[in-house]
C-alpha positions in Angstrom: 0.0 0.0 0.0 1.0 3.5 -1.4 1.6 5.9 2.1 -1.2 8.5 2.0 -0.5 12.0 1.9 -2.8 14.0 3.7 -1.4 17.3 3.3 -3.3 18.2 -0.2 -6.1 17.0 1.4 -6.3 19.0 4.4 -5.3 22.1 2.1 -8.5 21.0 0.3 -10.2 20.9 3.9 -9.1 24.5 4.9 -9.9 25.4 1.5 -13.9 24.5 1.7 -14.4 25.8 5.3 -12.6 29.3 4.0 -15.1 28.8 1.0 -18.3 28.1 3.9 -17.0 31.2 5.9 -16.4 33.4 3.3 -19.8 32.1 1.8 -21.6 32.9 5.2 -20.1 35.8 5.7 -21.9 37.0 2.4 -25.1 35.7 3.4 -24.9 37.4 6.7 -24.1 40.6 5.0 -26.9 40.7 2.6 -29.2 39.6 5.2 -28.1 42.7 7.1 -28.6 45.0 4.3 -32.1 43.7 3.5 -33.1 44.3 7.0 -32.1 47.8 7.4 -33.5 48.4 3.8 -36.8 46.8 5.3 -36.2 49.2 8.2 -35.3 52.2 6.1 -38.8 51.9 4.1 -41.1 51.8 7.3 -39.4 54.5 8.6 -40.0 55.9 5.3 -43.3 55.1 5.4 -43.7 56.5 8.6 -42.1 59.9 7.9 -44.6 60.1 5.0 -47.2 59.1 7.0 -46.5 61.4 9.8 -46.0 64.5 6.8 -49.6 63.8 5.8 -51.2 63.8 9.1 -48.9 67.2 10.0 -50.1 68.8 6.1 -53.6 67.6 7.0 -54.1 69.8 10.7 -52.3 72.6 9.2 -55.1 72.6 6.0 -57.2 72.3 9.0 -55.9 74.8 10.9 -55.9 77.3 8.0 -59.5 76.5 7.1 -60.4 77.3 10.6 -58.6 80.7 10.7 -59.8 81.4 7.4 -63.5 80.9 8.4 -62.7 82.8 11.7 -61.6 85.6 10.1 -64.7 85.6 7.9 -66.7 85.1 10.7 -65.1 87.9 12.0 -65.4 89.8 8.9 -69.1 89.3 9.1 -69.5 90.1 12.8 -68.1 94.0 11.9 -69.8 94.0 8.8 -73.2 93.7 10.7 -72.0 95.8 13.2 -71.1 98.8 10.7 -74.6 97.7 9.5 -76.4 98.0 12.7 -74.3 101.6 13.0 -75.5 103.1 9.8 -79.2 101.7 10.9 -78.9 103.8 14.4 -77.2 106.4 12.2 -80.4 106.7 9.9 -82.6 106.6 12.7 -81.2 109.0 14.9 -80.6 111.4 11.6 -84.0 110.8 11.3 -85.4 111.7 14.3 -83.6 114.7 14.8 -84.7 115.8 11.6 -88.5 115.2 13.1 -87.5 116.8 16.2 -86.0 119.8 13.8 -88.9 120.0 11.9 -91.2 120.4 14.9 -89.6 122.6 16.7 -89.6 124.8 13.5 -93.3 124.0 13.6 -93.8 125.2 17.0 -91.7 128.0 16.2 -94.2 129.3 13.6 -97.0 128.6 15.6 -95.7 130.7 18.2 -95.0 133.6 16.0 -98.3 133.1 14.7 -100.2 133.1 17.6 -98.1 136.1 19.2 -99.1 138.5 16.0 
């Protein structure tokens, strides 16, 4: 019987299980990257989500001020309104109470001749 060598074979040996580690290694690193891409795109979709909701209450938010202001414009509006109305009226009456005094006026002139 021929004496066996086992040096090429253990070369062969240390050959595979640097193949297996390098091999794993690989695996292991593209495992990591698809888990922090998994990560990065729900964070992703969070951030979006999140802008949404924050672009929502500020269209919200504007609508509101917007209609407050209106509501405000109204509420002088009416009140300049309600002004002019007194205005007329009190114009008015002193223009009866004008009248009638000159009224008087002529009746007492009148009744003094």
């Amino acid at each position: 019987m021929l004496p066996v060598d086992s040096r090429p074979f253990m070369k062969r040996e240390r050959r595979v299980a640097a193949t297996d580690e390098e091999r794993n290694r690989r695996f292991s690193t593209m495992a990591k990257r698809a888990r922090t891409e998994e990560i990065e795109e729900q964070n992703n979709s969070q951030l979006i989500i999140t802008a949404q909701h924050g672009q929502k209450r500020k269209d919200e938010e504007t609508e509101e001020q917007q209609n407050r202001g209106l509501s405000g414009k109204a509420q002088r509006e009416q009140e300049r309104k309600d002004e002019e109305t007194k205005e007329q009226r009190n114009s008015r009456l002193s223009d009866m109470a004008l009248r009638s005094q000159e009224r008087r006026a002529v009746e007492n002139r009148r009744t003094k001749e």
